[in-house]
DRENDO-1510 file (C-alpha; in Angstrom, 1 decimal, always signed):
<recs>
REC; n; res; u; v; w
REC; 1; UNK; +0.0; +0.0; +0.0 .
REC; 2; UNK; +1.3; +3.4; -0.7 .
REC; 3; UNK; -0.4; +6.9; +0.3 .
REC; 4; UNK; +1.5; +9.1; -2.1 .
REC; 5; UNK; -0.9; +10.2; -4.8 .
REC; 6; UNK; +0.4; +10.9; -8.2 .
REC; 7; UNK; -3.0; +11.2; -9.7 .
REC; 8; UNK; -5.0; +14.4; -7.9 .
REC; 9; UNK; -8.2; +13.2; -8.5 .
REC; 10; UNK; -7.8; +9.9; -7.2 .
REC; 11; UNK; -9.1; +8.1; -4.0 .
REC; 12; UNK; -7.9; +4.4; -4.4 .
REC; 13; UNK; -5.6; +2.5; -7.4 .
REC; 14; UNK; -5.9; -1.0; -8.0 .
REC; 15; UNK; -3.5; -2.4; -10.2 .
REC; 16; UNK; -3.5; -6.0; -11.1 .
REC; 17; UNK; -4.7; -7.1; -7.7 .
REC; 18; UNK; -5.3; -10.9; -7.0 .
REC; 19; UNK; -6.0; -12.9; -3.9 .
REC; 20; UNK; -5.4; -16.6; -3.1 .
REC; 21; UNK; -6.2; -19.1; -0.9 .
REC; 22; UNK; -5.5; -22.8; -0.4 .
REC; 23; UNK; -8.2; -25.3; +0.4 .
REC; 24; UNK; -8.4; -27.5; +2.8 .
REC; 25; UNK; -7.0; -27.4; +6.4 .
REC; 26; UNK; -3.5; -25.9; +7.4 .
REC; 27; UNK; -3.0; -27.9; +10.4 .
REC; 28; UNK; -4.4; -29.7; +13.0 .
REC; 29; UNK; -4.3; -27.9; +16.3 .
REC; 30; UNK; -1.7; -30.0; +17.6 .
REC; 31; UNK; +2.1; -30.8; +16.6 .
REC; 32; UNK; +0.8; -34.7; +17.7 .
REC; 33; UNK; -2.6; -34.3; +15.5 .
REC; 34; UNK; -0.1; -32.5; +12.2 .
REC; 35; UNK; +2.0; -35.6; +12.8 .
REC; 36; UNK; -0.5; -38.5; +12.4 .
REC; 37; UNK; -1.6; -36.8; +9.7 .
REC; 38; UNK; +1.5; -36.5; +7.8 .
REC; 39; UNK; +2.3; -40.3; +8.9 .
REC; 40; UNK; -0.9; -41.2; +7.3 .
REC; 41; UNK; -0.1; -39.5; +4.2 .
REC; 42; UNK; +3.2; -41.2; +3.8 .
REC; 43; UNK; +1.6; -44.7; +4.2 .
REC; 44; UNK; -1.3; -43.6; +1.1 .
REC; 45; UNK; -3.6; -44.0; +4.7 .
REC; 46; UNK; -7.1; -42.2; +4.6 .
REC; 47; UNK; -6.8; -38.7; +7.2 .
REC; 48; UNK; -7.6; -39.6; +10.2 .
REC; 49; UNK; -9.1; -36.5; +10.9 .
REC; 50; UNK; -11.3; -36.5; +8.0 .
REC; 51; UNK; -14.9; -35.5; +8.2 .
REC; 52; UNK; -17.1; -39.0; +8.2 .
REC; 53; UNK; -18.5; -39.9; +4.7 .
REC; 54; UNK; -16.0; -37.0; +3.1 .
REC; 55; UNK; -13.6; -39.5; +2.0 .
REC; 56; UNK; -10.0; -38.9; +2.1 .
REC; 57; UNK; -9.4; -35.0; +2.0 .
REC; 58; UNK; -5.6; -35.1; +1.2 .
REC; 59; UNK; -7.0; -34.9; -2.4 .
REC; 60; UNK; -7.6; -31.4; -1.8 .
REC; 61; UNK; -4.4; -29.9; -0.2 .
REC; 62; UNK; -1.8; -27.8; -2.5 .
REC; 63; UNK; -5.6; -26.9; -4.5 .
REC; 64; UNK; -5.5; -23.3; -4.9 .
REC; 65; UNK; -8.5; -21.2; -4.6 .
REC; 66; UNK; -8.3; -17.6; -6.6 .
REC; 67; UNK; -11.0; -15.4; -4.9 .
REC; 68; UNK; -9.6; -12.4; -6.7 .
REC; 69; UNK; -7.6; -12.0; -9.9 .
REC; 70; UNK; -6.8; -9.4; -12.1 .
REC; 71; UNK; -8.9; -6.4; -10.5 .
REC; 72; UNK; -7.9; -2.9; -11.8 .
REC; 73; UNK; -9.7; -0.1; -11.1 .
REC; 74; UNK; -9.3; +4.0; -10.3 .
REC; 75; UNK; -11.3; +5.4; -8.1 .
REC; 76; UNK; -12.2; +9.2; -7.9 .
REC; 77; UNK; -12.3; +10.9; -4.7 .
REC; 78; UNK; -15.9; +11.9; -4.4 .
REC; 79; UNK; -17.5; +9.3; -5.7 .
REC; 80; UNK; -19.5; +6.4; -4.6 .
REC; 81; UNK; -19.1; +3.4; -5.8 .
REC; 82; UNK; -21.6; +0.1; -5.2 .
REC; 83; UNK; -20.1; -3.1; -5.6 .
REC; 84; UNK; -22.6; -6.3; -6.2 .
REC; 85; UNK; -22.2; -9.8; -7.4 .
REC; 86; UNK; -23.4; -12.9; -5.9 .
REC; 87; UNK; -22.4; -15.0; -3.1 .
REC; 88; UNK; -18.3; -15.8; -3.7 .
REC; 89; UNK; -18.0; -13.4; -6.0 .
REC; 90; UNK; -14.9; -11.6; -4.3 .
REC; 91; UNK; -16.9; -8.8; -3.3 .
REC; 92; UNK; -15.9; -8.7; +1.0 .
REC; 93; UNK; -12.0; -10.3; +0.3 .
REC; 94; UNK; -11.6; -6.9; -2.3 .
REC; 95; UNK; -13.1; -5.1; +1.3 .
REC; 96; UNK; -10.1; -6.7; +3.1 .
REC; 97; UNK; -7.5; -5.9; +1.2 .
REC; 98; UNK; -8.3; -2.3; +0.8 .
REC; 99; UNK; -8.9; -2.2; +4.7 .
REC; 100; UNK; -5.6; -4.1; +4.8 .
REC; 101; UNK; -7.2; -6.9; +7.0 .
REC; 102; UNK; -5.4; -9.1; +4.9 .
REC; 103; UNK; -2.4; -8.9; +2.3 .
REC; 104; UNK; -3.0; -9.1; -1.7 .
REC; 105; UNK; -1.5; -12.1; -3.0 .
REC; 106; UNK; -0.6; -10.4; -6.0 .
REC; 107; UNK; -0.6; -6.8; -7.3 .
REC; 108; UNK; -1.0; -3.3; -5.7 .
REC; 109; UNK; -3.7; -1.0; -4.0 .
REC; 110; UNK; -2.6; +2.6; -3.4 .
REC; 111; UNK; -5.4; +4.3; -1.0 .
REC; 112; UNK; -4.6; +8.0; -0.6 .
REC; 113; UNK; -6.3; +9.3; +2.9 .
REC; 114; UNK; -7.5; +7.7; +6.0 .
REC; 115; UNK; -9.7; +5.1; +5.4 .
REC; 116; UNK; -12.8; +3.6; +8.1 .
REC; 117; UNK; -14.5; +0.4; +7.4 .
REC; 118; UNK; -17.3; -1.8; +8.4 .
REC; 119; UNK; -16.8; -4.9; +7.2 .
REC; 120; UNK; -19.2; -6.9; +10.0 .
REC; 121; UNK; -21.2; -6.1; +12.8 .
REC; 122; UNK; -18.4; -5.0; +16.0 .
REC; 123; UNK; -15.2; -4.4; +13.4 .
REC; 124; UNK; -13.1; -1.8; +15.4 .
REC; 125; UNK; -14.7; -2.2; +18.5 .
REC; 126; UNK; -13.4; -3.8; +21.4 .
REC; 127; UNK; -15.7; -5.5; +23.8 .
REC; 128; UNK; -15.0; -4.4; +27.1 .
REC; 129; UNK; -14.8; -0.7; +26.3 .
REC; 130; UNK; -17.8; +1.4; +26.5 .
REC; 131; UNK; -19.4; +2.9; +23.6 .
REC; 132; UNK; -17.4; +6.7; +24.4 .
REC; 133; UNK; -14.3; +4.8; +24.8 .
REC; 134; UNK; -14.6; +3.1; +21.4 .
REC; 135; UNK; -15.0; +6.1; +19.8 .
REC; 136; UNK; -12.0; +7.8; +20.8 .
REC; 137; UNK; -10.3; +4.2; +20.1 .
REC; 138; UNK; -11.6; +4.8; +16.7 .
REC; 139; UNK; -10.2; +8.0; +16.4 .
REC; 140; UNK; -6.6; +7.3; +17.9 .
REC; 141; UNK; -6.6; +4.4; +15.5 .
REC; 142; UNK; -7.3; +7.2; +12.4 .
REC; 143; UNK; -4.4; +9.7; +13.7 .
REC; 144; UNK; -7.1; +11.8; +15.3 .
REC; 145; UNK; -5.9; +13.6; +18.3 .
REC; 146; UNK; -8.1; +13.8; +21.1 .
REC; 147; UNK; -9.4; +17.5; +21.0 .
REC; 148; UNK; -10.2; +16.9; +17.4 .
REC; 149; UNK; -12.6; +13.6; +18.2 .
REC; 150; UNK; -14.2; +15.5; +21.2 .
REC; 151; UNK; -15.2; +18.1; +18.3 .
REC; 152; UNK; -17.0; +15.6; +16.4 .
REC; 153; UNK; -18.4; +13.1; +19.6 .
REC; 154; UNK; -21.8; +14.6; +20.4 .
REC; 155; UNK; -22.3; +14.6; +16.8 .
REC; 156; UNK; -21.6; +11.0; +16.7 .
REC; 157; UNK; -23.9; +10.0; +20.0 .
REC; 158; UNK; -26.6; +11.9; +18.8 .
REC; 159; UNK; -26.6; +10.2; +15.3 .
REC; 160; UNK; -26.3; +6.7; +16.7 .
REC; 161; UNK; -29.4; +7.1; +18.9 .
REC; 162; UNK; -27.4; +5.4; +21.8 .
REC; 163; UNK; -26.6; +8.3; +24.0 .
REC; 164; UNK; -28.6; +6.3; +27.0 .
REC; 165; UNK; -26.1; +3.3; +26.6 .
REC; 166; UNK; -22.6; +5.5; +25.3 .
REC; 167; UNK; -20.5; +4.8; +28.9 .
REC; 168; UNK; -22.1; +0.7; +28.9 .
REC; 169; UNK; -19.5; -1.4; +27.3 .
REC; 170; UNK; -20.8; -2.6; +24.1 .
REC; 171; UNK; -20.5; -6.2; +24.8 .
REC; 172; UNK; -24.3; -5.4; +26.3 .
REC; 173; UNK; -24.9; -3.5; +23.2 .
REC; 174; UNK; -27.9; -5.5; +20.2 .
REC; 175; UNK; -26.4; -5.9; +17.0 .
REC; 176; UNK; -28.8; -3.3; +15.9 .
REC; 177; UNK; -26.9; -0.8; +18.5 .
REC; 178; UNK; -23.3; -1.8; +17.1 .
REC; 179; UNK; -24.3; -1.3; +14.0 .
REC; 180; UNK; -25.5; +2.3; +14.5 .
REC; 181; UNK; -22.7; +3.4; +16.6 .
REC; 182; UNK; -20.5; +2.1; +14.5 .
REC; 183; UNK; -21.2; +3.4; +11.4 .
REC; 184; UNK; -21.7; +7.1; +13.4 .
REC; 185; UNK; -18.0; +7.2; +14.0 .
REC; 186; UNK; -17.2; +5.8; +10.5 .
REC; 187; UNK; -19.1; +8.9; +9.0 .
REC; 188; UNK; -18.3; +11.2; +11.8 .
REC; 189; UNK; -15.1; +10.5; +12.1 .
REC; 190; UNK; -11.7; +12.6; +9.5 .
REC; 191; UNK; -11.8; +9.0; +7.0 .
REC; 192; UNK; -11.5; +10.1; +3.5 .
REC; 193; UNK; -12.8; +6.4; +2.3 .
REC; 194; UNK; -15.8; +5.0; +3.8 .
REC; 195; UNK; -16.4; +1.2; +3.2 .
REC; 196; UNK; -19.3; -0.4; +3.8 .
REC; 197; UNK; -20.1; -4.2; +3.5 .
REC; 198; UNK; -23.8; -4.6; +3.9 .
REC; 199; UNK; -23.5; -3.8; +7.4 .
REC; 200; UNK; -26.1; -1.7; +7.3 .
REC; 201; UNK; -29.0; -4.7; +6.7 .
REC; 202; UNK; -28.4; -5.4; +10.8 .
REC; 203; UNK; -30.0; -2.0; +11.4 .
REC; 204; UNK; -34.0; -0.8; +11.5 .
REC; 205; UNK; -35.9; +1.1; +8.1 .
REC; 206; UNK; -35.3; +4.3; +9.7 .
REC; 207; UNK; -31.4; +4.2; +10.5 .
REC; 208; UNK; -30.6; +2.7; +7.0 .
REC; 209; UNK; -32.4; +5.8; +5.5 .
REC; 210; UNK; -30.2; +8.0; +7.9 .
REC; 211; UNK; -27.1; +6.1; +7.0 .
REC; 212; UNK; -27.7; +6.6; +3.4 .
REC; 213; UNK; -28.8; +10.3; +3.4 .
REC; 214; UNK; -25.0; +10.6; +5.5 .
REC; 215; UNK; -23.2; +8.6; +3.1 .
REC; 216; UNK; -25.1; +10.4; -0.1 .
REC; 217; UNK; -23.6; +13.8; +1.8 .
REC; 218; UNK; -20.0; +12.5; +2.8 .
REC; 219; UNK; -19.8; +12.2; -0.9 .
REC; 220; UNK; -20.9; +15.3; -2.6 .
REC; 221; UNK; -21.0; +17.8; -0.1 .
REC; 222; UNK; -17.4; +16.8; +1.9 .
REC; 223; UNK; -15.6; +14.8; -1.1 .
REC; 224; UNK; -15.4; +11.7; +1.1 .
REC; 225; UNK; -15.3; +8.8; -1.2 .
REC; 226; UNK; -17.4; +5.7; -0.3 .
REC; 227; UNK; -17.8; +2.0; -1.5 .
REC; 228; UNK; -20.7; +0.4; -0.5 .
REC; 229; UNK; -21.2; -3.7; -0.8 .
REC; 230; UNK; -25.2; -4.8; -1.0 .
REC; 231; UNK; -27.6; -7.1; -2.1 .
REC; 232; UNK; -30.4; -4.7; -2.2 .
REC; 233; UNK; -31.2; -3.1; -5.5 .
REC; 234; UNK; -32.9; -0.2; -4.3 .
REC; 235; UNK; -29.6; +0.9; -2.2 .
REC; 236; UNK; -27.8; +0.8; -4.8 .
REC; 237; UNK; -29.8; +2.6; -6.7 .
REC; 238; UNK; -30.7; +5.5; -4.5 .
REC; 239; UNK; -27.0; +6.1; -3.7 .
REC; 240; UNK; -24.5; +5.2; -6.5 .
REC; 241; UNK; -23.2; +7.2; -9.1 .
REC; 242; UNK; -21.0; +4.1; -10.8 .
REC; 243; UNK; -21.3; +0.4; -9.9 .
REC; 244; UNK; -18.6; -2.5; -10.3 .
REC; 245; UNK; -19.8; -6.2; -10.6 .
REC; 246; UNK; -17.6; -9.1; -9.5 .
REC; 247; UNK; -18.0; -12.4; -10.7 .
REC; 248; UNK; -15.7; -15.6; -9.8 .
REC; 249; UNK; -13.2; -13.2; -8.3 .
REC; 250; UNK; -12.9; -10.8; -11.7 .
REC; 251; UNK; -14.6; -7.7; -12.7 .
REC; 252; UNK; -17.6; -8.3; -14.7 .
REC; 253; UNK; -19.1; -5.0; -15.2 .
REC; 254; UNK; -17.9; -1.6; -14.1 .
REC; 255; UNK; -19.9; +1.5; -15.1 .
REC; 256; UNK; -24.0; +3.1; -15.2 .
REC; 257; UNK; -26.0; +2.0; -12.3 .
REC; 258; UNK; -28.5; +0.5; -14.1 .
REC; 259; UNK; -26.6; -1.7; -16.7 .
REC; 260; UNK; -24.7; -3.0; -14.0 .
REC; 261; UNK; -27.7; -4.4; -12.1 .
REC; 262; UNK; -28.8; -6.0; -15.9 .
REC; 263; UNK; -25.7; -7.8; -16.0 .
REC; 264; UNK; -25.8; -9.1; -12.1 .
REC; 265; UNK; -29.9; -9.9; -12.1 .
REC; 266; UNK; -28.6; -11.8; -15.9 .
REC; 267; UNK; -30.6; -9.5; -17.6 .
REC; 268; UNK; -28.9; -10.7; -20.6 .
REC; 269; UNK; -30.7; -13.9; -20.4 .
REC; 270; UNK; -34.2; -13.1; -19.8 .
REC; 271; UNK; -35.8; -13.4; -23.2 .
REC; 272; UNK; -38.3; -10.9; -24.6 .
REC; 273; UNK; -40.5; -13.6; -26.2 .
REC; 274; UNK; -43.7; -12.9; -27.9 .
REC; 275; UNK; -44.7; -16.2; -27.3 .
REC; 276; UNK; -45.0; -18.2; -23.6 .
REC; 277; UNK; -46.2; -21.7; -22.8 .
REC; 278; UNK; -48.0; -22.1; -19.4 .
REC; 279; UNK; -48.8; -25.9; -20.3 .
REC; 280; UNK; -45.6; -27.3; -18.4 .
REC; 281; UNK; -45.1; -24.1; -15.6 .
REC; 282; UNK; -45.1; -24.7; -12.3 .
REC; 283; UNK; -48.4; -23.7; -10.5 .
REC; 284; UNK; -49.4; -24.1; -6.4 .
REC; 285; UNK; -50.6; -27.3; -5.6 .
REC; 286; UNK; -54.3; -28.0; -7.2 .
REC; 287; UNK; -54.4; -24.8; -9.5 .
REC; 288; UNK; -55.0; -25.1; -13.0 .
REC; 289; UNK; -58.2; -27.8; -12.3 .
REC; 290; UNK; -60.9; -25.3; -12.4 .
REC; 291; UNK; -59.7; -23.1; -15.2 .
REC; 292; UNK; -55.6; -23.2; -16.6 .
REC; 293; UNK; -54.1; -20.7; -18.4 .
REC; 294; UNK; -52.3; -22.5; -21.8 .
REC; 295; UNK; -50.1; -20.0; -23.2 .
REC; 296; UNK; -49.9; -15.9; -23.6 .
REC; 297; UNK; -49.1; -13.8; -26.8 .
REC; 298; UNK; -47.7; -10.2; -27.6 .
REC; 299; UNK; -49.9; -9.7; -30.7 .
REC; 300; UNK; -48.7; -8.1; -33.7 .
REC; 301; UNK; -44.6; -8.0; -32.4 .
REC; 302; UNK; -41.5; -10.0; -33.1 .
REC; 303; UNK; -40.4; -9.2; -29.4 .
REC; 304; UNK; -42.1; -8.3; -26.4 .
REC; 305; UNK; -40.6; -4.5; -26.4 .
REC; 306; UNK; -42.7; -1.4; -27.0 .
REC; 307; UNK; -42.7; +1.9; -26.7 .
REC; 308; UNK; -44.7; +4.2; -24.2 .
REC; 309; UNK; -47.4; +5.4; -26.2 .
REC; 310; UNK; -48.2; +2.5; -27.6 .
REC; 311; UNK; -50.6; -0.4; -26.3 .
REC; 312; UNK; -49.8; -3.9; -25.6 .
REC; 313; UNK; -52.1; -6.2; -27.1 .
REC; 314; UNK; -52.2; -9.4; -25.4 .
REC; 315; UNK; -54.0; -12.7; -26.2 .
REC; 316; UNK; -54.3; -14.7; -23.7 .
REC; 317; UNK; -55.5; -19.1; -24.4 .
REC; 318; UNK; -57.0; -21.0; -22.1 .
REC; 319; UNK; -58.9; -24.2; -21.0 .
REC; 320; UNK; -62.2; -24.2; -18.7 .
REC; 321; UNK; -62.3; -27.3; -16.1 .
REC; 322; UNK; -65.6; -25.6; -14.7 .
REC; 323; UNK; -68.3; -23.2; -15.4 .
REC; 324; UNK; -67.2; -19.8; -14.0 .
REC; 325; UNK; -68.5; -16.2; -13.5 .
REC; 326; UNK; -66.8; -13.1; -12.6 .
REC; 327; UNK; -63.2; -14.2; -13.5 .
REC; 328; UNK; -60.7; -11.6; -13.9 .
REC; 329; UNK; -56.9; -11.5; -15.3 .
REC; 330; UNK; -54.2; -9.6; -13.0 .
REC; 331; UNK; -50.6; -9.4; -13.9 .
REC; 332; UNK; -48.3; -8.5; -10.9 .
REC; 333; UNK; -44.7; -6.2; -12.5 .
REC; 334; UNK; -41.7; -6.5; -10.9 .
REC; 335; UNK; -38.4; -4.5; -11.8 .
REC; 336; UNK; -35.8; -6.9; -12.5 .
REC; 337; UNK; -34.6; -7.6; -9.0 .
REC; 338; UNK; -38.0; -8.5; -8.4 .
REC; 339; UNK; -38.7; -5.3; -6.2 .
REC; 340; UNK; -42.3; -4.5; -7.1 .
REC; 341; UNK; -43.3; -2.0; -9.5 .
REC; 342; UNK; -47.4; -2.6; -9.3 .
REC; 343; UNK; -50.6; -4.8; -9.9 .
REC; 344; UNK; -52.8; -4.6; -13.2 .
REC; 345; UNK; -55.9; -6.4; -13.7 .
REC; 346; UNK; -58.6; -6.5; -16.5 .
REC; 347; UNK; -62.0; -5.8; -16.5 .
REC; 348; UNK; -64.6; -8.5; -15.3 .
REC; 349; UNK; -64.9; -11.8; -17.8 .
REC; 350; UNK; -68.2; -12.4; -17.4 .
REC; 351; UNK; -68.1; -16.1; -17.7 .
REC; 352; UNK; -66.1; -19.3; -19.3 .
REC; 353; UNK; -68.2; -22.7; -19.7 .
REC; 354; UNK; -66.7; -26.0; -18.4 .
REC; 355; UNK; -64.7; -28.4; -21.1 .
REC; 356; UNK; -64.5; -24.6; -23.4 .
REC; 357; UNK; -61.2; -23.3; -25.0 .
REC; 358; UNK; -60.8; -20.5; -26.3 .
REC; 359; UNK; -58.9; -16.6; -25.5 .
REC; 360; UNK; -59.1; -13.6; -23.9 .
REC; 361; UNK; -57.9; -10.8; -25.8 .
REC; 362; UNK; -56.3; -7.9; -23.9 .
REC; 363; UNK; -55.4; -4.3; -24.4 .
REC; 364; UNK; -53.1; -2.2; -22.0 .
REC; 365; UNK; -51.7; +1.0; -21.9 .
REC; 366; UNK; -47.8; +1.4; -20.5 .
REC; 367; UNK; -47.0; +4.9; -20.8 .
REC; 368; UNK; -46.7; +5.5; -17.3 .
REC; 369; UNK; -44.3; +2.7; -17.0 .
REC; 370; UNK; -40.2; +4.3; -16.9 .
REC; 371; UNK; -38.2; +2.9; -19.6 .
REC; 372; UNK; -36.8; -0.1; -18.6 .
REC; 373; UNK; -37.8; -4.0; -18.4 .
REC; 374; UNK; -39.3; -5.6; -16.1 .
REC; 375; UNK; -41.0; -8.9; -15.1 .
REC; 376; UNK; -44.3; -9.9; -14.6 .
REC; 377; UNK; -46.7; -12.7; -13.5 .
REC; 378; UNK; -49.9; -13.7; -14.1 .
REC; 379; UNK; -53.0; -14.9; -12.2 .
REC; 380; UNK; -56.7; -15.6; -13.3 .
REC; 381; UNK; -59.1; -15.1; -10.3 .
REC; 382; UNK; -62.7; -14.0; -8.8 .
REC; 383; UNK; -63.6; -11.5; -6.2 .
REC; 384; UNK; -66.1; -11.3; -3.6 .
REC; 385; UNK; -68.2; -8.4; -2.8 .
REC; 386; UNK; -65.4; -7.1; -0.4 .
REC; 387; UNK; -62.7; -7.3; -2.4 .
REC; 388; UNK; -60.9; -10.2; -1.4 .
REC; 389; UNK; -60.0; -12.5; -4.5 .
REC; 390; UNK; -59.5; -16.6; -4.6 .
REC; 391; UNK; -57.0; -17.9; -7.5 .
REC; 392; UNK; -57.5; -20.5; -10.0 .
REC; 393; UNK; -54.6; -20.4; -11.8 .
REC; 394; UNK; -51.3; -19.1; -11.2 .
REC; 395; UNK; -48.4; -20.1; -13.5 .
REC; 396; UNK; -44.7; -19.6; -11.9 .
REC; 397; UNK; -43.3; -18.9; -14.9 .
REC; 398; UNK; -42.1; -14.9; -15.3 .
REC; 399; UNK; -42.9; -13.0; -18.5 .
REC; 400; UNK; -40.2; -10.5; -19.3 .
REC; 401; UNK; -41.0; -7.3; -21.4 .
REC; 402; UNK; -39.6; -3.2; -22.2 .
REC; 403; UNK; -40.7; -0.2; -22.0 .
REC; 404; UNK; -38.8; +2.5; -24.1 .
REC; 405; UNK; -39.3; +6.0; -24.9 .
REC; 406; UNK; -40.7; +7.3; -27.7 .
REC; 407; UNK; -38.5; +10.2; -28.8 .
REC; 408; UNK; -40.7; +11.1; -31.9 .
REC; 409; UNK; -44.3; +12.0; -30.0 .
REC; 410; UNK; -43.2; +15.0; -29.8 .
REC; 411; UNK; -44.3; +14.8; -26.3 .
REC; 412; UNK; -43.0; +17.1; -23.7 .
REC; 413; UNK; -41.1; +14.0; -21.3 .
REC; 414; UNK; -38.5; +14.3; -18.5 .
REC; 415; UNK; -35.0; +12.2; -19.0 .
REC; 416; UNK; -36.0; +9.7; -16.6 .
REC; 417; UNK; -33.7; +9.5; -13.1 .
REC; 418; UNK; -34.7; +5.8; -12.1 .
REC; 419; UNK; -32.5; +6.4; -9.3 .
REC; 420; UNK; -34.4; +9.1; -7.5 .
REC; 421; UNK; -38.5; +8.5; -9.3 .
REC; 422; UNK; -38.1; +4.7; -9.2 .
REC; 423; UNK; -40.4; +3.0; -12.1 .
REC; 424; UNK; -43.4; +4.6; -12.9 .
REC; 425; UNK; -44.6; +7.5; -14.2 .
REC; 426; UNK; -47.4; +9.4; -12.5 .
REC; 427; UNK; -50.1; +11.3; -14.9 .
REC; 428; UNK; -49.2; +15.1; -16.4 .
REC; 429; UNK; -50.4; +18.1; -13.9 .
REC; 430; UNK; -52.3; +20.2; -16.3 .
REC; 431; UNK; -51.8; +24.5; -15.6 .
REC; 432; UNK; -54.5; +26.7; -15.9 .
REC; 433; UNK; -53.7; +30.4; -16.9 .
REC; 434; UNK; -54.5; +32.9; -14.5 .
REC; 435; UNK; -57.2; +34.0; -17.1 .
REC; 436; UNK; -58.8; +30.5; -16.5 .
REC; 437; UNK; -59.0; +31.2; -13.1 .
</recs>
């Protein structure tokens, strides 16, 4: 690691950074234990100390385990950066090595300022010390004198909402507690890099909100630079400007916001059809018997895309077990990372006759949908008179589809910020002149 910054504008270098492990066990507690073991080895013996019904595990000592290779990335000081990928993708071991919890195996990071991380619930904290004396631990641990943390500590106590508990050592403290304190001195405190890896999950609604608003400000209003690990979308979304995706320990993706969650949700591979079969989807146990839903198609396209002032005309086939009144069609839209977007549902279908097949033909209007895609899936029911509604059908298969926007309406339209106005787009407020009035 080296804090001597040749490039102004930046907050961390990586340079063809890689991390490896090796599987399997590195001893066994006890010279006697590593000896039998080795003596066992010699002889072509099974491990003693195997795990029953594992077999033999020598087979899996000198195996090499690469949980990052070849990263390179600049960061810019100001700028927050989310990091996503799935489970093993490299994501908390890249944490490590730019919190210098553990060594690269190969490469280089250069970090230029201080740096305070939250890699778990309790890192940097030390039991037996009360919550004030952590945070002046925190501090000293930064290079921050002591007159210069007792500037920023009410600030800290009265943003972590444990002022009643501050002088109880935080061995007594909920995870919930640790996790607010802790991230108060890591956004309180003179760090010029904030990391963040998903601690904030541990904490309630209300503090994550808190934590965001103070990380979205560390960045553009003090220059503090922040990277911020999650598996929820709508984080990432609301805080990010730029968003790298790891995948087997490499960089995947590194870029827009948006695109990046595509390429992690494998966007790529949901398929726009204009034609899906029901017949073989999975349904809840005993659905499908009283009416089933056979197949869905996006009339009149080659792909299920469309632009926002157009209709999508949807034919939907089917196959009556029963005879049935008052059924209705409802399709339930989900963004991509299956947060919801909303519920349509069609008019009332005033009946279908038992042993009939035949097609409901749909009409609906997207224009208030952002541009985007999104998912979607579908249900044929009845109400009551009070609302409630029993399913008959309810095919597990997803139906992917795209909203874009038409630039030639010559519609007055906003460049849409899914970041801050989320999916959809509420109806036009219309102005009166004051001669109206």
């Amino acid at each position: 690691m080296n804090y001597q910054n040749k490039e102004n504008d930046a907050a961390i270098v990586i340079k063809n950074l890689g991390k490896k492990y090796r599987l399997g066990t590195i001893g066994g507690g006890t010279l006697y234990s590593d000896l039998n073991r080795w003596w066992a080895r010699v002889r072509g013996k099974e491990d003693p100390y195997s795990v029953v019904g594992q077999g033999n595990t020598f087979d899996d000592y000198g195996k090499e385990f690469w949980a990052l290779r070849d990263i390179n990335l600049t960061i810019k000081k100001g700028e927050t950066i989310g990091i996503i990928g799935h489970n093993g993708a490299g994501k908390s071991t890249l944490l490590k090595v730019l919190s210098r919890v553990t060594a690269p195996t190969t490469g280089e990071a250069f970090l230029y300022g201080r740096v305070s991380s939250m890699l778990e619930v309790g890192t940097g904290f030390h039991p037996e010390l009360t919550g004030r004396e952590n945070i002046y631990m925190n501090g000293a641990i930064l290079g921050m004198t002591k007159k210069e943390v007792d500037s920023k500590i009410e600030d800290i106590i009265d943003f972590s909402e444990c002022r009643q508990f501050i002088d109880t050592p935080v061995k007594r403290y909920s995870s919930g507690m640790y996790v607010k304190l802790a991230f108060s001195v890591s956004a309180f405190l003179d760090a010029d890099i904030m990391i963040m890896d998903e601690v904030l999950a541990v904490g309630d609604v209300k503090f994550q909100q808190k934590c965001l608003g103070k990380m979205d400000g560390a960045a553009r209003q003090e220059g503090k630079t922040v990277l911020y690990v999650s598996h929820n979308m709508s984080t990432i979304r609301q805080l990010c400007s730029r968003c790298i995706v790891l995948d087997h320990g490499r960089i995947a993706y590194d870029g827009d916001v948006e695109e990046a969650i595509k390429r992690y949700i494998g966007l790529e591979g949901s398929d726009l059809k204009r034609f899906i079969n029901f017949e073989n989807s999975k349904r809840p146990e005993s659905f499908g018997l009283a009416i089933k839903l056979l197949d869905m198609e996006f009339v009149g396209k080659e792909m299920a895309s469309f632009l926002d002032d157009e209709d999508i005309h949807i034919r939907m086939h089917y196959k009556a077990g029963l005879d049935l009144n008052d059924l209705y069609l409802r399709f339930e839209v989900q963004n991509m990372d299956s947060s919801p977007v909303g519920m349509a549902e069609s008019n009332r279908i005033a009946h279908v006759k038992k042993d009939e097949e035949g097609y409901f033909d749909m009409h609906w209007s997207v224009a208030n949908f952002a541009p985007g895609r999104y998912q979607m899936v579908v249900d044929i029911n009845t109400k009551n008179e009070f609302g409630s509604y029993h399913s008959y059908d309810h095919p597990y298969t997803n139906v992917f589809f795209e909203v874009d926007q038409d630039i030639t309406s010559g519609k007055n339209k906003s460049a849409w910020d899914r970041r801050a106005w989320n999916s959809i787009r509420l109806n036009q407020i219309e102005i009166s002149s004051t001669e109206d009035l």
